[in-house]
C-alpha positions as CSV (number, residue, x, y, z in Angstrom):
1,X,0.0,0.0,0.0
2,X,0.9,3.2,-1.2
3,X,-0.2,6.7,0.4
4,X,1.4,10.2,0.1
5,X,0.3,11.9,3.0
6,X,-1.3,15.5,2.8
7,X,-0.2,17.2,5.9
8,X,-3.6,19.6,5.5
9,X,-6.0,16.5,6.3
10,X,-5.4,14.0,9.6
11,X,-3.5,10.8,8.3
12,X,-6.4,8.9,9.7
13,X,-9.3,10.3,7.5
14,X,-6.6,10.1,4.8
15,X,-6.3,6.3,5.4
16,X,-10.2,6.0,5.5
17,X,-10.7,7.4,2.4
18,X,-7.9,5.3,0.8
19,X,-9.6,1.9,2.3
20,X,-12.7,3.0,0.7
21,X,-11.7,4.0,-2.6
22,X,-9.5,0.4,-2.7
23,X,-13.3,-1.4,-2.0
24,X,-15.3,1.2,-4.8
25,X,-12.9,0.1,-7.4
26,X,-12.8,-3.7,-6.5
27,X,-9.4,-4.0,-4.7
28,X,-10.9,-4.9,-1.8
29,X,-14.0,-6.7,-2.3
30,X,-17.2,-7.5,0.1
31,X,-16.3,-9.9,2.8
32,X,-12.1,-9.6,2.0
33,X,-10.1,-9.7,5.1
34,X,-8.5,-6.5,5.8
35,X,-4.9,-5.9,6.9
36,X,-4.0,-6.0,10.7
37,X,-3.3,-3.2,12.5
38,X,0.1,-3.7,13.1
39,X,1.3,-4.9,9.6
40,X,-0.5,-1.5,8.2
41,X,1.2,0.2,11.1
42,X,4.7,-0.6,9.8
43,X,3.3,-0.9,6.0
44,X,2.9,2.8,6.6
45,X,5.4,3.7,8.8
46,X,3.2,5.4,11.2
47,X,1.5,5.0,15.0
48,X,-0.8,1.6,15.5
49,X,-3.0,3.7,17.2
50,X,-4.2,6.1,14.2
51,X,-4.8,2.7,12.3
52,X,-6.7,1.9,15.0
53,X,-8.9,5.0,15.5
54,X,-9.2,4.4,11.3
55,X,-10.4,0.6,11.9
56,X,-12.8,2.2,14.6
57,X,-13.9,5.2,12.3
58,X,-14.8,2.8,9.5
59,X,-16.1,0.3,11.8
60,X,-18.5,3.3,12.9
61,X,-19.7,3.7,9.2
62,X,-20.4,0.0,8.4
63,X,-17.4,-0.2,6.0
64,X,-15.9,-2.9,7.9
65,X,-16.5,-5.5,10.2
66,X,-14.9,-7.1,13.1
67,X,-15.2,-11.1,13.4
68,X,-14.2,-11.8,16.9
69,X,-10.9,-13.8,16.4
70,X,-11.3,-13.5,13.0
71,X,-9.7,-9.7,12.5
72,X,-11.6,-7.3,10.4
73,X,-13.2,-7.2,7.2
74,X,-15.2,-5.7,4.1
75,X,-18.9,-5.3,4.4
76,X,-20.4,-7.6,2.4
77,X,-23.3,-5.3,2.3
78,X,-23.9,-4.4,-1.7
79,X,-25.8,-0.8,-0.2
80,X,-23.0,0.2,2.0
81,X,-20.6,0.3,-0.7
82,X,-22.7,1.8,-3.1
83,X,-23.7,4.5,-0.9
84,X,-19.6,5.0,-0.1
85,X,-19.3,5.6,-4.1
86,X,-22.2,7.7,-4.5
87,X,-20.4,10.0,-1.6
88,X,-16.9,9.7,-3.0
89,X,-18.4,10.7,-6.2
90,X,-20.5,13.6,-4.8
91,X,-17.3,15.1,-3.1
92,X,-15.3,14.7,-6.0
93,X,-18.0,16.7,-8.0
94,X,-18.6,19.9,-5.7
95,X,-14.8,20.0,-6.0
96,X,-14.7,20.0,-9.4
97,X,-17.7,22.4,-10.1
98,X,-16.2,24.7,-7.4
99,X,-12.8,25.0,-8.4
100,X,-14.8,25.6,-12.2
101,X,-16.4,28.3,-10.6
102,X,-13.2,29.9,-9.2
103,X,-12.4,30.3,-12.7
104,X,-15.1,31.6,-13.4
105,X,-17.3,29.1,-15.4
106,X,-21.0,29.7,-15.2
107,X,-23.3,26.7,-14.6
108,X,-24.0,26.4,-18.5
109,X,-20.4,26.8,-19.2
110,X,-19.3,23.9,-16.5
111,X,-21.8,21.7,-18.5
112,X,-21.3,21.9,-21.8
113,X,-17.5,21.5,-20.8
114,X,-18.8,18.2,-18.7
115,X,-21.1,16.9,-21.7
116,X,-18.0,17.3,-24.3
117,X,-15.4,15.7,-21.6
118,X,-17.7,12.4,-21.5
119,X,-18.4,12.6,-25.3
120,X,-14.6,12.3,-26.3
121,X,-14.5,10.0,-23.1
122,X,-17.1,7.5,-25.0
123,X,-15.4,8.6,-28.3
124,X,-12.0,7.6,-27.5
125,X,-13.1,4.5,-25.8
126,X,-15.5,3.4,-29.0
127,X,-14.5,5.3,-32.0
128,X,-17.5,3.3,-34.1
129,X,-19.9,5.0,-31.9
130,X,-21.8,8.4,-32.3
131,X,-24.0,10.3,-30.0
C-alpha cells in the first residue's frame, strides 16, 4: 500500500478514504479480510493507534466488520458500498464544479464543458460509436 500523505487532512481520515476508494474500485472486495493493525502500522510507517482509531472510524460507518478472532473485514453489504461511491463521487464533483467556478465558469459553461469531456471520453473508448 501506497499513500502520500497530505499534511492539510489528519493521516487517519486520509487512510479511511484510501480503504474506501481500494473497495469502490474492486481492490478490496465484500467480505475480503482487511490488513492488521500492526502490519498497516509498519506498511505505513506510522502510529498503530491512528490505524486503529481508522479501523474504529470505518467500523462506525459499516465499511468494515470485526469477526471476533477473526480480525476485520469488508462489508459484504452491496448498499453500504454503493452509498460509499455515490459519496466519493458527490465530493469529488462539488470539487470539481467549485474550483470551475473559481475560474469563473458559469453553470452552462461547467456543463457543456462536462457533456463534451464524457463525449470524447465514449469517443475515444469506441471510435465506431456516435451520439
Amino acid at each position: 500500500m501506497t499513500i502520500v500523505f497530505d499534511n492539510n487532512m489528519p493521516i487517519y481520515i486520509q487512510i479511511m478514504n484510501y480503504v474506501k476508494k481500494q473497495i469502490i474500485t474492486g481492490k478490496l472486495s465484500p467480505g475480503d479480510k482487511i490488513e492488521s493493525v500492526r502490519d498497516l502500522a509498519l506498511e505505513l510507517q506510522i502510529n498503530p493507534n491512528t490505524i486503529q482509531r481508522t479501523f474504529q472510524e470505518l467500523e462506525r460507518e459499516g465499511i468494515v466488520e470485526t469477526r471476533r478472532g477473526l480480525g476485520r473485514f469488508v462489508t459484504s453489504k452491496e448498499s453500504t458500498i454503493m452509498q460509499i461511491k455515490k459519496e466519493m463521487a458527490g465530493e469529488l464533483l462539488e470539487r470539481f464544479v467549485q474550483g470551475m467556478k473559481e475560474l469563473g465558469f458559469g453553470k452552462d459553461d461547467i456543463i457543456a464543458i462536462v457533456k463534451d469531456a464524457v463525449k470524447d471520453g465514449k469517443e475515444a473508448n469506441h471510435p465506431d460509436r456516435s451520439e
